[in-house]
N, C-alpha and C positions, 0 to 999 in steps of 0.2 A: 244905720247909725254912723254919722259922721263927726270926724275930729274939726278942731279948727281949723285946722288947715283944708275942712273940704274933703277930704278924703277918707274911707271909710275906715274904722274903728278896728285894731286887730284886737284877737283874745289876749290878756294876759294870763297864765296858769300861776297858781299862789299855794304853796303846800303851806299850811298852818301848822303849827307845830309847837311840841313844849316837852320842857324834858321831864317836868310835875305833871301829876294829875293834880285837879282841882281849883287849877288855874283859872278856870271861866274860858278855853280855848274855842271849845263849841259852842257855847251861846252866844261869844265875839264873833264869831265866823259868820254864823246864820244871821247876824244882825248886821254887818259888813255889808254881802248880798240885799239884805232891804233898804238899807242907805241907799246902795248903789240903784236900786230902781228907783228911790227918790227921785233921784238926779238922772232916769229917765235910762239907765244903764238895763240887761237882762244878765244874769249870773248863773252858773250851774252848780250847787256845791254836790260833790260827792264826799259822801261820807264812806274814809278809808278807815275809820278806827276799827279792824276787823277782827270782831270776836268781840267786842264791844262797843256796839253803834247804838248811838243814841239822839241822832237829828231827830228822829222821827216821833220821840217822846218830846221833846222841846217844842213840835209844831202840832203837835197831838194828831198826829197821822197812824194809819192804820194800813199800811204797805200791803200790798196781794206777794209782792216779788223781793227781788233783794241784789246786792251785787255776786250776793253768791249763788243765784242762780242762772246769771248770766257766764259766768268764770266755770261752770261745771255743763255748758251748754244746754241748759235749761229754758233759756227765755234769751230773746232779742233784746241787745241795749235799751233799741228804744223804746221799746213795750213796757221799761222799768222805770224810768226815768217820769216823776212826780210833778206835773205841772202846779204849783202851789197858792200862784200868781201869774200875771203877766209877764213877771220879770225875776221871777223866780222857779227854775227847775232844781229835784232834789234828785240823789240817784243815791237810796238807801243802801246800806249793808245789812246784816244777820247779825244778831249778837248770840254771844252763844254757840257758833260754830267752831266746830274744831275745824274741819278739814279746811275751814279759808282762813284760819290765822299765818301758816307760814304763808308766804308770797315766793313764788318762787320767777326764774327772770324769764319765763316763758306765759308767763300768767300777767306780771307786770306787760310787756309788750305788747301782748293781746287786747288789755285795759288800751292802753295807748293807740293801736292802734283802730280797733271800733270805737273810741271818743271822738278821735281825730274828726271825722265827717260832719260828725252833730256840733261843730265848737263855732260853724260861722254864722248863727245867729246869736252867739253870746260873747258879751263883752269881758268877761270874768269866768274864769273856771276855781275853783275853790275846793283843794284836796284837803280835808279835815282832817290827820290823821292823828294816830296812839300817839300816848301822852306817855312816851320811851327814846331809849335809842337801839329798837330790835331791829331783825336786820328787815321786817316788813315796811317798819318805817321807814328806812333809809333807799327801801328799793321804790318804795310809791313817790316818795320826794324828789326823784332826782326825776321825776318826770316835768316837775314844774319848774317854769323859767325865774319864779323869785319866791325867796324862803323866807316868812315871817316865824318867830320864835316870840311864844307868848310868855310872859314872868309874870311877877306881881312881888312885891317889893322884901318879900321874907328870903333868908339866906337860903333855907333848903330850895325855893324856885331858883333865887340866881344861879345856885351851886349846881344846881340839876339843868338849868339853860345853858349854863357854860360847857356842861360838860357834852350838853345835844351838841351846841357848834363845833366841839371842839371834833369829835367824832367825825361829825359830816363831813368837818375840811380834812381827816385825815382818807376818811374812805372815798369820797367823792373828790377833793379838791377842791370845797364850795370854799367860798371867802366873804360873798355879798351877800351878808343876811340883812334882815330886817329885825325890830323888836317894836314888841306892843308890852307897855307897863298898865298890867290891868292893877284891879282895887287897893286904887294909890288910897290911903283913907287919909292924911296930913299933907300939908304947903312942906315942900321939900323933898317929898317920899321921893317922886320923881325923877331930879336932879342925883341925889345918892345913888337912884338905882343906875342912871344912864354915868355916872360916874365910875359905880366900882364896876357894873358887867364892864361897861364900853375901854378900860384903862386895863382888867385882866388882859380881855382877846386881844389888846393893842400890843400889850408887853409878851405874851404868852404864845399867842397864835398867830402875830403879824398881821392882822384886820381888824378893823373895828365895826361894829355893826350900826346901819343907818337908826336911827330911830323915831318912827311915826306920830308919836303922843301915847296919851295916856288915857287911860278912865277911871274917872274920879269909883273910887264903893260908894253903891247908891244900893239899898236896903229892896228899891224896883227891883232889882235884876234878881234877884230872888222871888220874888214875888210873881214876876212874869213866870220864873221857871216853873213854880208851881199852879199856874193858870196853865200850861202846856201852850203856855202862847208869848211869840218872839218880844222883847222888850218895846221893840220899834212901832211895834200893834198896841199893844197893852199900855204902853207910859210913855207914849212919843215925844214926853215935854221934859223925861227924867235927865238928869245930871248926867246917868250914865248914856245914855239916848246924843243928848247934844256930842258930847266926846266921841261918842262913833261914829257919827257923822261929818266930823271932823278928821278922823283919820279914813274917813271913807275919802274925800275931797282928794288928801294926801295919794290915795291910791290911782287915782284918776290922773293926778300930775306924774307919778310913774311910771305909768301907761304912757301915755304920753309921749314920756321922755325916753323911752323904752322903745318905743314904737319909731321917734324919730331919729334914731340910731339903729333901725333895722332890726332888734332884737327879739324881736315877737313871731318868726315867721321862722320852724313851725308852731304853735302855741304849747306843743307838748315834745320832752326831753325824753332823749333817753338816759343813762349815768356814762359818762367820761369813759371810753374805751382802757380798760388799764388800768381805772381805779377804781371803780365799783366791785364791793366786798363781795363776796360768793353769800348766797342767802343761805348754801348748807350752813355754813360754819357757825359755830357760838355767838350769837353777836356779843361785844365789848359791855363788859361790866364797871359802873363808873367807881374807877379805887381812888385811893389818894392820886396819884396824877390827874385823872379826871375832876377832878372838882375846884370848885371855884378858887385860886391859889391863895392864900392869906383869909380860907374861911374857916 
């Protein structure tokens, strides 16, 4: 797979992420990756939400393995990893597990390390992770090179997005997130949200986060969820269908651009020597300083 330029395609890694649940984070994610084979792209999503993974109900799959039994030496990576499609690989979690919810940083490097080999026939790697800021989330994320943060237009998402970035740039030093405004349902919702997130972190945290588009609430995206089948399969003409497709497009140009700045090689991070948070500790609970300022 070759860029414009002739030259071949690197991985970009994309930890998905939200500081609400309910957001639509993983059904956006899985449908990201079929966009992306639209456009002739191969993606891997691993699903990090651990202790409760749910790709595998969205695509109505029936997993033999899991990421927790490759992390407790049970199965080879790639014995587990779900050809779905052509251009779609899944690499399930366990829900339900206790022993794989903490992440501890000998367990993340290990993930990192045995992906590393499998990421050069794919153009996307896709870490789906909890819809928190525990410290499992914060140790799987700092492995990818760009951070999207998923909202949707009600205060308690903002107030709970703002307070994921705000976290990550304290423990990590991250600065360059991304944002996805899911089920805008009004002309305007949009504009408000990339307003008040984008003008907090601006004043608050010294960054503003890029912002990819939106999707429209389309009544499909439910409807697919309960067909156990990806929206892009099921309602490829829906409202919400075109909008991800569009901000699939968008990811392709930051690839791209990403790529021709050198910043893709290797496709997976570790977290910032010095600033990454110890995974013993309590992770940050969001109190009044955390949350969105003036909500």
């Amino acid at each position: 797979m070759e860029n414009a330029a002739g030259r071949p395609s690197a991985c970009l890694s994309i930890a998905v992420l939200s500081g609400k649940g309910g957001v639509g984070k993983t059904s956006l994610t899985l449908n990201l990756a079929l966009a992306l084979e639209e456009a002739g792209e191969r993606s891997l999503v691993v699903d990090g939400d651990l202790g409760l993974a749910n790709i595998d109900v969205l695509l109505g799959l029936a997993p033999e393995g899991s990421l927790q039994d490759f992390l407790l030496g049970r199965a080879k990576l790639e014995d587990l990893v779900v050809a779905v499609s052509p251009g779609l690989g899944v690499l399930p979690a366990a829900s339900g597990a206790e022993d794989l919810v903490a992440v501890t940083e000998a367990s993340r490097s290990l993930l990192a390390e045995s992906l590393a080999p499998h990421l050069a026939g794919y153009g996307f790697v896709f870490l789906d992770l909890g819809a928190s800021i525990a410290a499992n989330v914060r140790e799987l994320s700092s492995l990818a090179r760009m951070k999207i943060a998923v909202t949707t237009p009600e205060p308690t998402a903002l107030t709970d997005c703002y307070a994921l970035m705000k976290v990550l740039s304290a423990s990590q030093g991250a600065s360059d997130f991304a944002c996805i405004v899911n089920s805008v349902q009004e002309e305007g919702e949009e504009a408000f949200t990339v307003q008040r997130l984008g003008g907090a972190c601006s004043r608050f945290l010294g960054f503003e986060p890029r912002f990819l588009g939106a999707v429209r609430q389309d009544p499909a995206v439910a409807k697919a969820v309960c067909l156990r089948k990806p929206l892009l399969k099921s309602f490829p003409e829906s409202m919400a269908a075109q909008d991800i497709r569009a901000i699939a497009r968008r990811l392709l140009a930051e690839r791209a651009s990403m790529q021709a700045r050198g910043l893709l090689d290797p496709p997976l991070l570790g977290a910032p020597a010095g600033r990454r948070s110890r995974v013993q500790e309590a992770p940050e609970q969001p109190g009044e300083d955390a949350s969105l300022p003036g909500a």
